[in-house]
N, C-alpha and C positions, 0 to 999 in steps of 0.2 A: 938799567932802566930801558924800557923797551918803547922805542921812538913814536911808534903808532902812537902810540895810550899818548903821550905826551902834545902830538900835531894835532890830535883830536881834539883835547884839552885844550889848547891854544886855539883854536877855530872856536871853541865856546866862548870860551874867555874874549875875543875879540868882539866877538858877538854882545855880549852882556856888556862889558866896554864901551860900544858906542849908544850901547840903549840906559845907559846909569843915569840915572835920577841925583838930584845933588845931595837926598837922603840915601842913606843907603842900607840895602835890603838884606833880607836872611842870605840870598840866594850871592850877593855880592861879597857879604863876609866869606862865605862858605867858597868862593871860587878864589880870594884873597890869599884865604888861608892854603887850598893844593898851588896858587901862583909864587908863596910865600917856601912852599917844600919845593918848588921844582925850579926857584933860583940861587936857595941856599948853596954853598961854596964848601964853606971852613965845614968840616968834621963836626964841632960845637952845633953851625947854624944847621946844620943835617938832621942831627941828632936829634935839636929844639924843636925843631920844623914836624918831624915825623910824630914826635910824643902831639901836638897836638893834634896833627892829622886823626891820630889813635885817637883822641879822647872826643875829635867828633863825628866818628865812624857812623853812629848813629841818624845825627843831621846829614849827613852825606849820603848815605843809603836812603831818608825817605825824600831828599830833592833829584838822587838820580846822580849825583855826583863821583859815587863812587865808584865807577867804572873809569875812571880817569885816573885810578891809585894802582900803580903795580906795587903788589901787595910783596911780594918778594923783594923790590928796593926797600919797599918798609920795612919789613923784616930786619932787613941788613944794615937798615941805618939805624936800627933800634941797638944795635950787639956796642 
């Protein structure tokens, strides 16, 4: 995992963080979800983590979020 991508992420994420509303938005699921892959542990919660990241490639590419995925850990936590 290539640390940039990750700090960068995390600087968002803090960001979105203190401006959350106690609804919560597309933009906060979607930053949930890559804080939810980039805490995972166990091999299982890696593996779980990535398949969704995959399946919301899409919502992530039109909020801008997907530049915070090294796509090559995905890869590899997909095997």
């Amino acid at each position: 995992m290539e640390p940039r991508i990750k700090k960068e992420f995390l600087e968002v994420y803090d960001l979105y963080k203190e401006r959350r509303s106690p609804v919560a938005t597309k933009e906060d699921v979607l930053l949930e979800i890559i804080k939810v892959y980039y805490d995972s542990t166990t091999k299982s919660d890696k593996k779980r983590s990535a398949k969704l990241v995959l399946e919301s490639k899409d919502r992530l590419q039109e909020y801008g979020f997907w530049k915070h995925i090294d796509e090559e850990d995905l890869s590899s936590r997909l095997i």
